[in-house]
C-alpha positions as CSV (number, residue, x, y, z in Angstrom):
1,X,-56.4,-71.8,14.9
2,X,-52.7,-71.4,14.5
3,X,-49.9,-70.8,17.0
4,X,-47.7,-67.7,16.0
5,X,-45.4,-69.8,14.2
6,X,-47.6,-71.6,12.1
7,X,-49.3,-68.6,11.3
8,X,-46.0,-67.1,9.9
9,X,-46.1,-69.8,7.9
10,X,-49.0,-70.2,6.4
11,X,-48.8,-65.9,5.7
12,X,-45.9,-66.9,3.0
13,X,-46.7,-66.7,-0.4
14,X,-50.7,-66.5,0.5
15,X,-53.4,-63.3,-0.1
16,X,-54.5,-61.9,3.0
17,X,-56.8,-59.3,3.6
18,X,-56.3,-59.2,7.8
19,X,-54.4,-61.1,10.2
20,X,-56.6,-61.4,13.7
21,X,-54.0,-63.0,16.2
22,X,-54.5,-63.1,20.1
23,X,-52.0,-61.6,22.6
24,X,-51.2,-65.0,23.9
25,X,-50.5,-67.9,21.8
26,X,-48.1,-70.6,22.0
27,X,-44.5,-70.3,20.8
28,X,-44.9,-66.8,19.6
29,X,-47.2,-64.0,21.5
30,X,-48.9,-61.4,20.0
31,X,-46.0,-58.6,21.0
32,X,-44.1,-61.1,19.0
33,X,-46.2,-61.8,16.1
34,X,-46.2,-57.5,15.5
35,X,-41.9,-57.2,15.2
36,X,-42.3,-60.3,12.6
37,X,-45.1,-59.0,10.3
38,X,-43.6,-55.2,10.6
39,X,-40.0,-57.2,9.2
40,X,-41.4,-59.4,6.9
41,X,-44.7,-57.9,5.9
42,X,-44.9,-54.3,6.2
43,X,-47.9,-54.1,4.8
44,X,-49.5,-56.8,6.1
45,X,-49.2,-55.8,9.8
46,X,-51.0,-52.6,9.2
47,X,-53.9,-55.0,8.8
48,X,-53.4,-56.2,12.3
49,X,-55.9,-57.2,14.8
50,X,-54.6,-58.1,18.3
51,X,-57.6,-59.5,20.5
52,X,-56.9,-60.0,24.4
53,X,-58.3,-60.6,28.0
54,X,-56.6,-57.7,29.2
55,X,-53.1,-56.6,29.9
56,X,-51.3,-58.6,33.1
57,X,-47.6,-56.7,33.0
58,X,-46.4,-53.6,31.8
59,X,-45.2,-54.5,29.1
60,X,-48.2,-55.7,28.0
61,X,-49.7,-52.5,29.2
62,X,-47.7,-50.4,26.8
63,X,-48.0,-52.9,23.7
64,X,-51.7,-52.7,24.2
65,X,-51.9,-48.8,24.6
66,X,-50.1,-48.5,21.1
67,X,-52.0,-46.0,18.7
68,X,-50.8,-48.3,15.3
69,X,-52.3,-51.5,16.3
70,X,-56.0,-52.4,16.4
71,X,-56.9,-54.1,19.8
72,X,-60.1,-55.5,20.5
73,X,-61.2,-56.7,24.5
74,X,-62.3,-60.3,25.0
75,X,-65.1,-60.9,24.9
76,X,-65.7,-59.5,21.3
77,X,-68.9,-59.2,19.4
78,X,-69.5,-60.1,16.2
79,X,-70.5,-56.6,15.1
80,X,-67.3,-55.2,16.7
81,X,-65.0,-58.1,14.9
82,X,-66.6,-56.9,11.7
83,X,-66.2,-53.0,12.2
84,X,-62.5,-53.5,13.0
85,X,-61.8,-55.9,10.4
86,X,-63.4,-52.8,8.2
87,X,-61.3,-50.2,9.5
88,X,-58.1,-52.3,8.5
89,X,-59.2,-53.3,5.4
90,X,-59.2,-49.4,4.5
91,X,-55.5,-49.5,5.6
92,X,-54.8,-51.2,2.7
């Protein structure tokens, strides 16, 4: 597990497939993470999965709601990881 920063990072110059990220991390939040990848790697945040506990201000509210990035609700099931991680994969 990475915080946002380090997972920045580590996204430079490597293949990846999808990019599962929580809403809350240290030094860089999920909200956060999305302007980065959309500036850096366009492509790469299509393939996007934000995973939360739920939205605690509006402007989490709104970020959640978002029809162009893939949310799933804490807690997640393995089956449910696996479908969404599909569905972005055919982004691709």
């Amino acid at each position: 597990m990475f915080s946002g920063d380090e997972a920045l990072a580590r996204i430079e110059g490597t293949p990846i497939d999808v990019v599962i990220s929580d809403r809350m991390m240290p030094q860089l939040m999920g909200m956060e993470l999305v302007a980065a990848l959309a500036s850096r790697h366009p492509a790469l945040r299509r393939r996007l999965i934000i995973m939360t506990g739920g939205a605690v201000t509006a402007e989490n509210e709104q970020f959640l709601a978002r029809k162009d990035i893939t949310v799933l609700t804490k807690p997640v099931s393995l089956a449910e990881l696996e479908c969404a991680m599909a569905e972005v994969r055919a982004r691709h």
